[in-house]
C-alpha positions in Angstrom: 16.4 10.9 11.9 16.6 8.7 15.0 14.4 10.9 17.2 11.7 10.3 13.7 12.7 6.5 14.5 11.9 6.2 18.0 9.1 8.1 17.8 8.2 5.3 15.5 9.2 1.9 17.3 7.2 4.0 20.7 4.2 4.3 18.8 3.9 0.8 18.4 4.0 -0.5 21.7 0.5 1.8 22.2 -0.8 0.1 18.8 -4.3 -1.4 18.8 -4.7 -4.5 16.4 -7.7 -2.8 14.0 -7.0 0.5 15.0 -5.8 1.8 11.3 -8.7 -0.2 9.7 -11.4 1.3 12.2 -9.9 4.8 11.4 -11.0 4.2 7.3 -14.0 6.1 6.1 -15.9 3.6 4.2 -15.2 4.9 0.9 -11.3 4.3 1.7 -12.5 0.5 3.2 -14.7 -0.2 -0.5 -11.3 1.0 -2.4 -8.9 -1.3 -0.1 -11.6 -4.4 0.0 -11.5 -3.4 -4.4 -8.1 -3.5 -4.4 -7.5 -6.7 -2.7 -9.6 -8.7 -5.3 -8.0 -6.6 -7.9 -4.6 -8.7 -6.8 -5.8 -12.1 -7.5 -6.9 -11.4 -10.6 -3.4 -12.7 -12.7 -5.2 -10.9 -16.0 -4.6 -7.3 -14.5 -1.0 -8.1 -13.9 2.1 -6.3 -15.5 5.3 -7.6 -16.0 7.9 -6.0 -14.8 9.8 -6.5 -18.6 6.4 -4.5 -20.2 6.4 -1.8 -17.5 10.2 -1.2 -18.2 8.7 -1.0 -22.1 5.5 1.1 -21.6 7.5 3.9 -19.6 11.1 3.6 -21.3 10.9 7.7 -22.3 10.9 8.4 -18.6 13.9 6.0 -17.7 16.6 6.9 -19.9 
């Protein structure tokens, strides 16, 4: 597990900013451009109370 961690904190110091963005197709860019509107719109938001409720079978 640590050799997994510095393998980790090591890649970073050889990070590029836009690097993972640049490495998208453009199909995966549309979806995470989609997405991010998709969060300001309060409309599409589920509690976390009705969530609890719509999956209850699964968490008892």
């Amino acid at each position: 597990m640590l050799e997994d961690i510095v393998m980790i904190l090591s890649g970073r110091k050889d990070y590029e900013e836009g690097s993972l963005w640049k490495g998208l197709s453009e199909e995966q860019k549309q979806e995470v451009l989609a997405s991010e509107s998709e969060i300001g719109d309060e409309s599409a938001w589920v509690s976390h109370k009705e969530m609890k409720r719509r999956n209850s079978r699964w968490l008892k």
